[in-house]
C-alpha positions as CSV (number, residue, x, y, z in Angstrom):
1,X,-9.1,144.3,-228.9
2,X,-7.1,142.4,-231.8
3,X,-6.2,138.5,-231.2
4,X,-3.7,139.0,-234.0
5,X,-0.5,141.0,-232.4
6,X,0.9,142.2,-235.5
7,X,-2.3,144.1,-235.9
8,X,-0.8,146.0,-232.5
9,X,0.8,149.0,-232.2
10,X,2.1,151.1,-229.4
11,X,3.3,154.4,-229.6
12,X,3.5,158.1,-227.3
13,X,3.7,161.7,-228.4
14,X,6.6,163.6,-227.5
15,X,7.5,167.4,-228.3
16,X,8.5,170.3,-226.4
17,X,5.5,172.1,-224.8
18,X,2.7,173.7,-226.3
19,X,4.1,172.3,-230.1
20,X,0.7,170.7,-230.0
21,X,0.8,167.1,-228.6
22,X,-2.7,167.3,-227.0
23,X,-3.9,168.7,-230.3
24,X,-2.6,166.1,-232.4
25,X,-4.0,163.2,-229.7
26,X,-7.2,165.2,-230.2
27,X,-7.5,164.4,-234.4
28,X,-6.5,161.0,-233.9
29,X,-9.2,160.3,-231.6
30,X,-11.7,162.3,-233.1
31,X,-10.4,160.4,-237.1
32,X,-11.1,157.1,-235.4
33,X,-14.4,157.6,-233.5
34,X,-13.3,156.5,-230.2
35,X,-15.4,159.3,-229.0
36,X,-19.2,160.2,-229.7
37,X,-18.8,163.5,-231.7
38,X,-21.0,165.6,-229.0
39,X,-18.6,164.4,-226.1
40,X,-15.5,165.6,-228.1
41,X,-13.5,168.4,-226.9
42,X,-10.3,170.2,-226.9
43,X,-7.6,168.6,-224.9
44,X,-9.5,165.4,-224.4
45,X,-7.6,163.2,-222.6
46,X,-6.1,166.2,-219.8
47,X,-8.2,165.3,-217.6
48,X,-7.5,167.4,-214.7
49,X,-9.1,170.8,-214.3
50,X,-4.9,172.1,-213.6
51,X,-4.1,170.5,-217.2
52,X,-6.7,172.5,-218.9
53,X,-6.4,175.7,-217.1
54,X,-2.8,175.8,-218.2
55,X,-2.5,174.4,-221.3
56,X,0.0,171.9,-220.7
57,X,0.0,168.4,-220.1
58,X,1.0,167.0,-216.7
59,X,0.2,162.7,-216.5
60,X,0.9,161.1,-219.5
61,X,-2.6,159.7,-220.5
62,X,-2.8,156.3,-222.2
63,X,-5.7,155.7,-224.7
64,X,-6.5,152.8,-226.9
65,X,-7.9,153.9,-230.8
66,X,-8.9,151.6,-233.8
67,X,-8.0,152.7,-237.5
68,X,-9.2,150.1,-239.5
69,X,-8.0,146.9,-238.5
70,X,-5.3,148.2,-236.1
71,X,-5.4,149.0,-232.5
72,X,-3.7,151.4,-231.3
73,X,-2.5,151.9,-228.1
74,X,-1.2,156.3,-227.6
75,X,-0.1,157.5,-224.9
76,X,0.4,161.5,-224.8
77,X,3.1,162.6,-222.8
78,X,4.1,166.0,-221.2
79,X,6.4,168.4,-222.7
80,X,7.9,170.3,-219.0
81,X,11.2,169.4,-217.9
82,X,9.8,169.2,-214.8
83,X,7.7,165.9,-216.1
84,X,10.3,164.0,-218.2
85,X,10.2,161.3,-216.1
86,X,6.9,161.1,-217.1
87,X,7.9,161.1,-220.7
88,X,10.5,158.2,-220.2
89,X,8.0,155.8,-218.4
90,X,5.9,155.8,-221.2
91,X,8.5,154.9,-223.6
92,X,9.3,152.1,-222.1
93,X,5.9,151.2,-222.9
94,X,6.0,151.5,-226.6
95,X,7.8,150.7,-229.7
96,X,7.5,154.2,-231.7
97,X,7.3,157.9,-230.7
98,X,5.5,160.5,-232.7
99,X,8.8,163.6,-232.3
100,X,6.4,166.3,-233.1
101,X,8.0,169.9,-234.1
102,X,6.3,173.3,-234.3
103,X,6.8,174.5,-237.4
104,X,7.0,178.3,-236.4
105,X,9.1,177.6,-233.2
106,X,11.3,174.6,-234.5
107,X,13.7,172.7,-232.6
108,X,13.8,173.6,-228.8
109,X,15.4,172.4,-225.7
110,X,12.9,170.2,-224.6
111,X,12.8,168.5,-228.6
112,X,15.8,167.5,-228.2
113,X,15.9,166.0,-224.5
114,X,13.1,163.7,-225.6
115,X,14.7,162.6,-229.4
116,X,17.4,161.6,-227.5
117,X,15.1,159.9,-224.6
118,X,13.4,157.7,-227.3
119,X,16.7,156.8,-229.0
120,X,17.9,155.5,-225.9
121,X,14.9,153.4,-225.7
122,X,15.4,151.9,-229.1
123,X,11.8,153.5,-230.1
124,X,11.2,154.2,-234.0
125,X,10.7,158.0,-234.5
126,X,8.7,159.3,-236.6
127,X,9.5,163.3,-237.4
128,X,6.3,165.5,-237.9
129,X,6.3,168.9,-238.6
130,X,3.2,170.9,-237.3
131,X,1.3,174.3,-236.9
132,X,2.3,174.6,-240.9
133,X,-0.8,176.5,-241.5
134,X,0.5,179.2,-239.3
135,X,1.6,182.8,-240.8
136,X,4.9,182.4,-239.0
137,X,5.4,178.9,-240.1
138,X,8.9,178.1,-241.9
139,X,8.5,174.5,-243.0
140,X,12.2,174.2,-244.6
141,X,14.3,175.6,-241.9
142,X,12.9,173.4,-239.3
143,X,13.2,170.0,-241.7
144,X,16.6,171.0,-241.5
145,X,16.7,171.5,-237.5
146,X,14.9,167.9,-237.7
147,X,17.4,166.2,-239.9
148,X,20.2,167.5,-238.0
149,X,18.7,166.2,-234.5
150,X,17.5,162.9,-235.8
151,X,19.5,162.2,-239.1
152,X,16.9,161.5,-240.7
153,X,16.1,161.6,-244.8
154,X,13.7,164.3,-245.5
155,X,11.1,162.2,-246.6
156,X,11.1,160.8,-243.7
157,X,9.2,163.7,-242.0
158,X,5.1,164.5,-242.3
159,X,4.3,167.9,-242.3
160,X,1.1,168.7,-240.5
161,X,-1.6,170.9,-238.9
162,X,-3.6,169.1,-236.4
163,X,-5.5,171.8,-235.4
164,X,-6.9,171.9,-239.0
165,X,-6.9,168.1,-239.6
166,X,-4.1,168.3,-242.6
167,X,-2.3,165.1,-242.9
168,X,-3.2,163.4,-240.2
169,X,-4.6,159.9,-242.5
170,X,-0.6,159.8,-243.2
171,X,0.5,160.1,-239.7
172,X,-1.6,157.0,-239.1
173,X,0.0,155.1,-242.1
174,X,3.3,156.2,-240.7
175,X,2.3,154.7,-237.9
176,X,1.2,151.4,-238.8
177,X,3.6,151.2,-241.6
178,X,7.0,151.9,-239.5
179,X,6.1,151.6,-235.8
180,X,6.9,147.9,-235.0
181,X,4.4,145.7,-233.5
182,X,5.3,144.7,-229.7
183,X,7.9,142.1,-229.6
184,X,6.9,139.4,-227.2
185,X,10.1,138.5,-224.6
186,X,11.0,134.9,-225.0
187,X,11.0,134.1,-220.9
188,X,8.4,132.2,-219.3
189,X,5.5,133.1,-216.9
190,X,2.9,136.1,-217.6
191,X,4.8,139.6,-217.1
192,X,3.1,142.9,-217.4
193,X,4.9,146.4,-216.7
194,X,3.1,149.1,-214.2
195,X,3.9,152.5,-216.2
196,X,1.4,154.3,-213.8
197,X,-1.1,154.3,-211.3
198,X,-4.5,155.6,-210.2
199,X,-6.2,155.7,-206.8
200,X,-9.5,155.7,-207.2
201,X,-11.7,155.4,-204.0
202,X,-14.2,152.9,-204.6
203,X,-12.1,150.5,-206.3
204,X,-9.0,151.0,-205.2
205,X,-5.9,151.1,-207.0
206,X,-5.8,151.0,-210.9
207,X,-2.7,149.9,-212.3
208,X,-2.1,150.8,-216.1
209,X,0.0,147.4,-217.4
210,X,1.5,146.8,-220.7
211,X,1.7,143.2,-220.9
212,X,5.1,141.8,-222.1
213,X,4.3,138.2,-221.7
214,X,1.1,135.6,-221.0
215,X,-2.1,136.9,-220.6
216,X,-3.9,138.3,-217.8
217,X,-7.0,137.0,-217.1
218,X,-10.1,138.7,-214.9
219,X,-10.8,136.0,-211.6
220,X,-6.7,135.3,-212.0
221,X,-4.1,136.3,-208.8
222,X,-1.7,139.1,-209.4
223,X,1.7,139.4,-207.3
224,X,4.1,142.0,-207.4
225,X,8.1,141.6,-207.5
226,X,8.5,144.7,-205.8
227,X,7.2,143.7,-202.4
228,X,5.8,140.1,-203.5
229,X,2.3,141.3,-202.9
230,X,-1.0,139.1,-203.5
231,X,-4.3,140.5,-204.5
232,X,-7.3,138.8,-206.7
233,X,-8.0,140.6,-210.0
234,X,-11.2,141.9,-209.8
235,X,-11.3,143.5,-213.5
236,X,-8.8,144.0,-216.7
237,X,-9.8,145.8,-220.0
238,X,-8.7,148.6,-222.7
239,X,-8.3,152.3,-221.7
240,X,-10.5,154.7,-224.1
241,X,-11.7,157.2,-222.1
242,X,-13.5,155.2,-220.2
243,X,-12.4,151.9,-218.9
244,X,-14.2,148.9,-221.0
245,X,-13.7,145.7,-219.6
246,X,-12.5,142.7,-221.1
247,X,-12.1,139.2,-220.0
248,X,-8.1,139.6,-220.5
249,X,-5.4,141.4,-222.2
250,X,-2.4,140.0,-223.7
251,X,1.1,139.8,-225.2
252,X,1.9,143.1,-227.0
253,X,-1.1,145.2,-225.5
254,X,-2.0,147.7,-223.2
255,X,-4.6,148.0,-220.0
256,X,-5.5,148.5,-217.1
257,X,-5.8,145.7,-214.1
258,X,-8.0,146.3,-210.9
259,X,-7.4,144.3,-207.9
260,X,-8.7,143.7,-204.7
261,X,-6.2,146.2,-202.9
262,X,-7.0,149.4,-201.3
263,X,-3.2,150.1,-199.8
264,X,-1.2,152.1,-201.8
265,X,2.2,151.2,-200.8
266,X,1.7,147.5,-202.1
267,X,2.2,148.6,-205.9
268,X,5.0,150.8,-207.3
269,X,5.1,152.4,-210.8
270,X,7.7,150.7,-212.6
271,X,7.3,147.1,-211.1
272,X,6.1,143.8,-212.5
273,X,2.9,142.0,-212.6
274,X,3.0,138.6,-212.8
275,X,0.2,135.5,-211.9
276,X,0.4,132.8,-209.6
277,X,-1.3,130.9,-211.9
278,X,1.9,131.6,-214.7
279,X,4.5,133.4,-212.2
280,X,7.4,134.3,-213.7
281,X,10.8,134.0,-212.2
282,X,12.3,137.2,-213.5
283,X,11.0,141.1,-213.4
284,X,11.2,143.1,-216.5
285,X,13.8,146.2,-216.0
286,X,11.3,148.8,-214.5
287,X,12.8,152.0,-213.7
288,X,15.3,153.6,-212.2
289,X,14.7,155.2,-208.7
290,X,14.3,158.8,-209.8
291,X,15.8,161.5,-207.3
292,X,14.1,164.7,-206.7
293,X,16.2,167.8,-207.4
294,X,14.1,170.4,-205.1
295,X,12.9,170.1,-202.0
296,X,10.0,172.0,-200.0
297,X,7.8,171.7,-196.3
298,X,4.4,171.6,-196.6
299,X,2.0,172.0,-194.0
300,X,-1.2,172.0,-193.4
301,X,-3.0,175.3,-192.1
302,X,-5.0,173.2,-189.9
303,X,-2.9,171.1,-187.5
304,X,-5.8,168.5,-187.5
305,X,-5.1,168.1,-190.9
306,X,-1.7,166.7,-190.8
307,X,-3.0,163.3,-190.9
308,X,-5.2,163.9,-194.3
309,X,-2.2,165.6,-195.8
310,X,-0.2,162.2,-195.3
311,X,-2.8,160.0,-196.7
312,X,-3.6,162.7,-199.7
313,X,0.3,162.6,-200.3
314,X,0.2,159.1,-200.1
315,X,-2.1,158.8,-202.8
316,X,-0.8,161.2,-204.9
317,X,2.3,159.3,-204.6
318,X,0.5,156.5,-206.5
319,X,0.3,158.1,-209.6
320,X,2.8,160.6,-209.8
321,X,6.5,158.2,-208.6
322,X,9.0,161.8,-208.7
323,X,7.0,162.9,-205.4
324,X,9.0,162.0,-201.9
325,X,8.4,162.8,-198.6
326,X,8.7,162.3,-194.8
327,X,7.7,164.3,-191.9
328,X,9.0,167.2,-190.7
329,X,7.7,170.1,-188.2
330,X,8.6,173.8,-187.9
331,X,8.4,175.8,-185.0
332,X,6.3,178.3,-187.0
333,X,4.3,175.9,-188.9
334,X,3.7,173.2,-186.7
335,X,3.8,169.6,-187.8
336,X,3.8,169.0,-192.0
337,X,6.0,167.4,-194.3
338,X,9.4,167.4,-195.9
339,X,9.0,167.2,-199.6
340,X,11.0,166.5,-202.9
341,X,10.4,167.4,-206.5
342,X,11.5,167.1,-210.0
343,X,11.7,171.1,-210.4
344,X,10.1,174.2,-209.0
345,X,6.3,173.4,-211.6
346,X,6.6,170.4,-209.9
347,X,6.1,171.4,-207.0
348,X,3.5,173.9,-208.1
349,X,1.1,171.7,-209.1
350,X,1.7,169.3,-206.6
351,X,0.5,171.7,-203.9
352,X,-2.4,172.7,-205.9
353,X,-3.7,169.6,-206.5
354,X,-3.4,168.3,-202.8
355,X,-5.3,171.8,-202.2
356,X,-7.9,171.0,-204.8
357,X,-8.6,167.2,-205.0
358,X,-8.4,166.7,-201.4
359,X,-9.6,170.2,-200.2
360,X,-6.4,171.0,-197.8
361,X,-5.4,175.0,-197.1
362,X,-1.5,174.6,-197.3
363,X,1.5,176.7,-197.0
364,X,4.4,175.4,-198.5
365,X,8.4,176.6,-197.6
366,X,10.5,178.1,-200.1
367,X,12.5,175.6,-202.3
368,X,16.2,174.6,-201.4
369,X,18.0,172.1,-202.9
370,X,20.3,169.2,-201.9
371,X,23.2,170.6,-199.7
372,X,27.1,168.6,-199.2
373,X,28.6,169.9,-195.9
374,X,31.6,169.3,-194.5
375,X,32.4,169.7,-191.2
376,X,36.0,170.8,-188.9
377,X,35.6,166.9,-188.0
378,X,35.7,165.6,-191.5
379,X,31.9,164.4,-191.2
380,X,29.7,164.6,-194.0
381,X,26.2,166.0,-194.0
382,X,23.5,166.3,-196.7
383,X,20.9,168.8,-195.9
384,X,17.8,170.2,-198.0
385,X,16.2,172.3,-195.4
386,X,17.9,175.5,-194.0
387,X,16.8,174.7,-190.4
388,X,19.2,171.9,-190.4
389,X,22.1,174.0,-191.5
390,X,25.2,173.5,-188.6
391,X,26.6,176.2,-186.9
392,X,28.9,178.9,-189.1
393,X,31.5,178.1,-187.1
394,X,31.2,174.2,-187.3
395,X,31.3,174.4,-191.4
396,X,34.7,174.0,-193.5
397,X,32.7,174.2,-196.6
398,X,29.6,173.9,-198.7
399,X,29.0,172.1,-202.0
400,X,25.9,172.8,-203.7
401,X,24.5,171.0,-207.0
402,X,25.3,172.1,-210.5
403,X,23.1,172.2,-213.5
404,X,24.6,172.0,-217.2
405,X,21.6,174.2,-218.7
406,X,20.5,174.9,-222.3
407,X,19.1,178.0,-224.0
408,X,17.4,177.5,-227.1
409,X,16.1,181.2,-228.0
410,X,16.0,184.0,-231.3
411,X,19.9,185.2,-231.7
412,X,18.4,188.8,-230.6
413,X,17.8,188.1,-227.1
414,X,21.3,186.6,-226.8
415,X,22.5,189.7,-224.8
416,X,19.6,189.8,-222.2
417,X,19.6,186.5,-221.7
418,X,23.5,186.2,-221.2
419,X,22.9,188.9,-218.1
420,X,20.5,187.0,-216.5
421,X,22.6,184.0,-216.6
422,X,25.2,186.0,-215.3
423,X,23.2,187.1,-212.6
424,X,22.2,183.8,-211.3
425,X,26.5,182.7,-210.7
426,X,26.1,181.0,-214.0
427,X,29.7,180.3,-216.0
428,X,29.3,180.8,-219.9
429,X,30.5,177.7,-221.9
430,X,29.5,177.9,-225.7
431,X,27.1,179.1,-228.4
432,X,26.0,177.0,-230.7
433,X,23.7,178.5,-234.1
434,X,20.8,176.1,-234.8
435,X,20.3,178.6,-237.9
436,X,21.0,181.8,-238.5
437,X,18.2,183.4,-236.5
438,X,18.5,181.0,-233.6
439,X,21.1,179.9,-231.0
440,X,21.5,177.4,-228.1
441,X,23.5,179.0,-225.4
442,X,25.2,176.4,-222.5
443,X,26.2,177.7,-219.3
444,X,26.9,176.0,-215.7
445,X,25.0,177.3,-213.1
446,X,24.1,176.2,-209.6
447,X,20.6,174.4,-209.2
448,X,19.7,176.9,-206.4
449,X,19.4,179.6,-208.6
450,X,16.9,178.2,-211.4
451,X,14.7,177.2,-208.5
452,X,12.8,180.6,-208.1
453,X,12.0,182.7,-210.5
454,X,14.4,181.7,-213.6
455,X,12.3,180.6,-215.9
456,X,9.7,183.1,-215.7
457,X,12.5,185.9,-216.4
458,X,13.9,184.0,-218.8
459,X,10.6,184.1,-220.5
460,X,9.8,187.5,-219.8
461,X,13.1,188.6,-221.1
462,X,12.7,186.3,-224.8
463,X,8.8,187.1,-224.9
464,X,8.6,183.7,-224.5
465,X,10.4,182.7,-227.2
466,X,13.4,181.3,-225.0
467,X,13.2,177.6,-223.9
468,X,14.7,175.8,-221.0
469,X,16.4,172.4,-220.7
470,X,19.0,171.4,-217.7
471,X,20.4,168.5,-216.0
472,X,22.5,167.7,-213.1
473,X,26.6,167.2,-213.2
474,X,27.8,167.5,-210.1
475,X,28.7,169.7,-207.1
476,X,30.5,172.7,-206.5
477,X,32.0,174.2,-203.3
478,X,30.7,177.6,-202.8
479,X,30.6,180.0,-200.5
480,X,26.8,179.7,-199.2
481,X,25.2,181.3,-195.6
482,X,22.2,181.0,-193.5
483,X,20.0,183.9,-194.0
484,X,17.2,184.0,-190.9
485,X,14.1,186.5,-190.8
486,X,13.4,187.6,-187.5
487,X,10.2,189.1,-186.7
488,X,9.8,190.9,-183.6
489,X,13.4,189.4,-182.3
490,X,12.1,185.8,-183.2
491,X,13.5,184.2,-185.5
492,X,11.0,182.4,-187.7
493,X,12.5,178.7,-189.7
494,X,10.0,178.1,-192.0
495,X,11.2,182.0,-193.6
496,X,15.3,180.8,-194.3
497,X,17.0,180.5,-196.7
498,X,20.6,179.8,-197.8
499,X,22.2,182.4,-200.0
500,X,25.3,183.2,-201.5
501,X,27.7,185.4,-199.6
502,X,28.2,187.5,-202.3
503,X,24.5,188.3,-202.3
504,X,23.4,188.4,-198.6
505,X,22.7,192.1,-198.1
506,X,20.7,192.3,-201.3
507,X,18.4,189.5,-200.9
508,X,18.0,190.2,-196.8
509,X,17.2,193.6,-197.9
510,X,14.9,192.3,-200.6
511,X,13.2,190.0,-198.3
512,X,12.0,192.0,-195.7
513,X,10.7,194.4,-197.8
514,X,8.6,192.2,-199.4
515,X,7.5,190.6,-195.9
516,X,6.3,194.0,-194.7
517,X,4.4,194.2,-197.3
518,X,2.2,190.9,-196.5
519,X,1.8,191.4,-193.0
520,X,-0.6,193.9,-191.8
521,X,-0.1,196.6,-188.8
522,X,-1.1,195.5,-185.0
523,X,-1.5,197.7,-182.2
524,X,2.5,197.9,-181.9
525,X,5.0,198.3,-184.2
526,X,7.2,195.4,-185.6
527,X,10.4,194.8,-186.5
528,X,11.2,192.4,-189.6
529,X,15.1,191.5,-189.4
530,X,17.2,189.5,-191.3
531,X,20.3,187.8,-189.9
532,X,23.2,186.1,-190.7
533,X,24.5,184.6,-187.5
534,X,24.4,187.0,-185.0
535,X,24.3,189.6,-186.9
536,X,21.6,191.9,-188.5
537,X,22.0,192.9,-192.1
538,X,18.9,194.5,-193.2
539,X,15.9,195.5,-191.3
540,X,12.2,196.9,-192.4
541,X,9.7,198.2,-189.3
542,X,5.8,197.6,-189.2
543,X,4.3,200.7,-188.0
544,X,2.2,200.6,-185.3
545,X,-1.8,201.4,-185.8
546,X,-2.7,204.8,-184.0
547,X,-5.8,205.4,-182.5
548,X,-6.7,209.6,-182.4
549,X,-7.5,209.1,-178.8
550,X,-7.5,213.2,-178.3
551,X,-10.3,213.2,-181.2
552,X,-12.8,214.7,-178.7
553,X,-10.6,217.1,-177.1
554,X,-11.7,220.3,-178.1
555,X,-9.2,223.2,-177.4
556,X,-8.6,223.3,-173.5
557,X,-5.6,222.3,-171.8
558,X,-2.7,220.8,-173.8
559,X,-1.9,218.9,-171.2
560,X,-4.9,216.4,-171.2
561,X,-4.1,215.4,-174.3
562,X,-0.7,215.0,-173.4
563,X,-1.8,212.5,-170.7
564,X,-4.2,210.7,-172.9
565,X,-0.9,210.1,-175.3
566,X,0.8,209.3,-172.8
567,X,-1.7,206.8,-171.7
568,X,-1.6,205.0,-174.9
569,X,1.7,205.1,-175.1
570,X,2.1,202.7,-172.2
571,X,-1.1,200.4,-173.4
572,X,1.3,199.7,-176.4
573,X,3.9,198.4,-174.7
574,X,1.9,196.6,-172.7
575,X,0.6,195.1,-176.2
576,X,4.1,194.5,-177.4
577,X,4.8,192.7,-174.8
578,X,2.3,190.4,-175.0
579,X,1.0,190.5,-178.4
580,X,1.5,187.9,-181.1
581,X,2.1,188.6,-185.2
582,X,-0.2,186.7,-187.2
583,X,2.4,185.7,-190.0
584,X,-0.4,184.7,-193.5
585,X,0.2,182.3,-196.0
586,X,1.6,185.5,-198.5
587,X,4.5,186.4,-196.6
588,X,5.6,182.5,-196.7
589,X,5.3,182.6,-200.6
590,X,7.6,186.3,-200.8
591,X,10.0,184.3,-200.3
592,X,9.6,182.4,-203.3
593,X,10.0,185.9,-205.0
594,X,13.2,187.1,-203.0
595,X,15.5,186.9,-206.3
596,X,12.7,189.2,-208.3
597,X,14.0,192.8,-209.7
């Protein structure tokens, strides 16, 4: 790693998703050799088997490259909405941002959420156009969706293909030639910023540092601001895509540090290393607190398991800062957790990688979000969980969270689009024309309502052309109910959900439809209700199985087989009356699905 810090730079890659940021991280490492040519792959630094399954990048993933006498330190970033917090903790790592733009799909919502993420941060931007060998590419009407964002001179943007490898030697002279190096803070004492974590079982906990001030030094004593934790560091070095070690990292670069500490609450992402040996007397900003937007149970199948789940959550808490959660139990469920995410993916792939990395069998509640309720008494409560919705009669009203959300999609699907916004309760505010074959639509519409299936539809209904960008402004009173499913008279929590008045029928209806179809038929029938209140709204029965018990009656008497009906008849009751409904995993996740047409 270079002595010299102007021979340092830092930078991420930001874009929308799939406008090919893994890609592009791909020819830089492969240009500089940081990787022996028979271990070089596609999407090289997605390590998880979820990121390369999908396509998309989840963690941001830090990696440092050498171009001639430069190192430099990328960190690739994801491109969901539901992982910009990801995006805006590595910024504050760096001192540029590759903006990269795909030249067939130009400017979409997520482009501009992160141009406008690294301008805040004070990062240099540097505008690349890519995919430009592509059929469908039109190079000059997105260098004029690019200068419009950025204001920017068009000389100023590199047009690229880094699937082919076409000028990707300028991107790195871009790079060294107007990406600053780090600027050392003028306080005193070594200071080094956590921008993420790892928990990795033999050694603990990995912290990924960029190192503001001083020098960290292998044998040396770390401590925390956050909690004013002590721990010896055991190991510091460069991230390729292995870990090499080093005997210490300084000003203006980036590393990891491992430490003698195996408990994961002593280190928060966003907090301050500094040394007992050079302590500082002064934290660098960190991050804000960031709030999660959608909340979910999730429970183990496996009541012994509840204690795994906490420690896998724990863990995976180390890493990935948006995740909250405390306990919770369900009368249905049993004992499980309470959880909060940045957005419905979120949530997604959380469960899937508890399910996968720790090997837990889950079932996971359908999303609600945060709740204002005001009672007859003039108390206050905020709820997230349908079970702990008051009684009706208790309730003067209901405020639920508001989204400003942006459309970025081809003017022909204006119309389709436009009706599913409608649908969701969302209020029409302007339409902007990015060029004349493309428009951003705004609407308000309440955060419950993106939460299920939105984006998919929205997709569906653009052929994917559409994209997706949103953030919260407020709350709104509205009028909002209790929906219960009752199966065989009982009503089961972990199954409500809070609707819209306006769209109780339809979605009780909807919902117990699609619960009959996930539970298979017993030895007595069973009725799936829906409720609001007291009363029933919608109702779907679950035939009973039927033995032929007059299968060997052969003519005779009509009267036997009478009795034998009769007989079984009785046994059924009987059943009912003691008989239990084995409710599987599926019929949890229908509800997910309740909104589909």
């Amino acid at each position: 790693m270079s002595k010299n810090i102007d021979l340092i730079r830092n930078f991420c890659i930001i874009a929308h998703i799939d406008h090919g940021k893994s890609t592009l991280a791909d020819r830089l490492i492969e240009y500089t050799d940081t990787l022996n040519k028979n271990k070089m792959r596609s999407q090289v630094l997605d390590d998880m088997d979820l990121e390369r399954e999908r396509g998309i990048t989840i963690k941001s993933h830090p990696i440092s490259i050498t171009y001639k006498n430069y190192t430099l330190n990328l960190i690739d970033t994801p491109g969901h909405v539901d992982f910009s917090y990801e995006v805006s903790r590595s910024l504050a790592a760096c001192e540029g941002a590759l903006l990269l733009v795909d030249a067939s799909q130009g400017v979409e919502a997520q482009t501009v959420t992160n141009a406008y993420l690294a301008i805040e941060s004070g990062l240099e931007i540097i505008p690349i156009i890519n995919k430009i060998d592509m059929k469908n590419a039109d190079v000059d009407s997105v260098k004029k969706q690019v200068i419009d964002l950025l204001g920017c001179n068009e000389s100023d943007i590199i047009c690229i293909s880094a699937q082919k490898g076409i000028g990707i030697d300028e991107v790195f002279d871009s790079i060294i030639n107007r990406v600053p190096c780090p600027d050392v803070k003028p306080e005193k004492g070594t200071r080094g910023l956590v921008f993420d974590c790892v928990f990795d079982k033999y050694r603990g906990v990995i912290s990924y540092v960029r190192v503001f001030n001083g020098e960290i030094k292998k044998g040396m004593t770390a401590k925390y601001f956050a909690n004013s934790s002590i721990h010896e560091i055991l190991e510091v070095g460069k991230l390729k895509i292995d870990k090499v070690a080093l005997d210490s990292i300084k000003s203006g670069e980036v590393g990891y540090v491992i430490t003698n500490n195996k408990d994961v609450s002593d280190i928060k992402v966003g907090d301050t290393l500094t040394l007992l040996e050079d302590e500082a007397s002064k934290a660098l900003d960190g991050y804000k607190d960031i709030k999660p937007m959608v909340f979910s149970g999730i429970y183990p199948i496996d009541n012994n398991d509840y204690e795994n789940l906490r420690q896998s959550l724990e863990k995976l808490k180390i890493n990935d800062s948006a995740l909250h959660f405390e306990p919770n139990s369900s009368t249905a469920l049993g004992f499980g957790f309470r959880c909060g995410f940045l957005g419905p993916l979120h949530l997604e792939i959380v469960q899937e990688r508890l399910e996968r990395e720790y090997n837990l069998d889950l079932i996971s509640t359908a999303p609600n979000v945060h709740y204002k309720i005001e009672k007859h008494d003039s108390s206050i409560l905020m709820i997230d969980n349908p079970s702990e919705m008051p009684d009706p009669s208790d309730i003067k009203s209901i405020n639920e969270p508001v989204i400003r959300a942006e459309i970025i999609s081809p003017s022909e699907y204006i119309g389709g689009i436009m009706k599913l916004c409608l649908d969701k309760r969302g209020v029409y505010l302007e339409t902007k024309y990015i060029t004349t074959s493309k428009v951003q639509m705004v609407f308000e519409m309440p955060l419950g309502e993106v939460i299920f299936d939105f984006f998919e539809r929205l997709k569906s209904i653009s052929r994917g052309y559409a994209s997706f960008d949103y953030e919260v402004i407020g709350n709104k009173k509205s009028k909002l109910q209790k929906l219960d499913v009752m199966i065989s008279g009982e009503a089961v929590d972990a199954l409500s959900v809070i609707v819209h008045a306006d769209n109780a029928y339809k979605q009780g209806s909807e919902l117990c439809k699609k619960i009959k179809k996930e539970i298979k038929r017993h030895q007595f029938s069973i009725p799936i209700q829906a409720a609001i209140g007291a009363k029933i709204i919608a109702r779907e029965t679950i035939n009973a199985l039927r033995k032929n018990v007059t299968a060997k009656c052969y003519g005779g008497d009509i009267s036997r087989k009478r009795k034998l009906l009769e007989k079984q008849k009785k046994g059924k009751k009987r059943m009912k009356q003691i008989g239990s409904v084995e409710i599987p995993q599926s019929a949890f996740l229908a509800v997910l699905k309740n909104n589909e047409e």
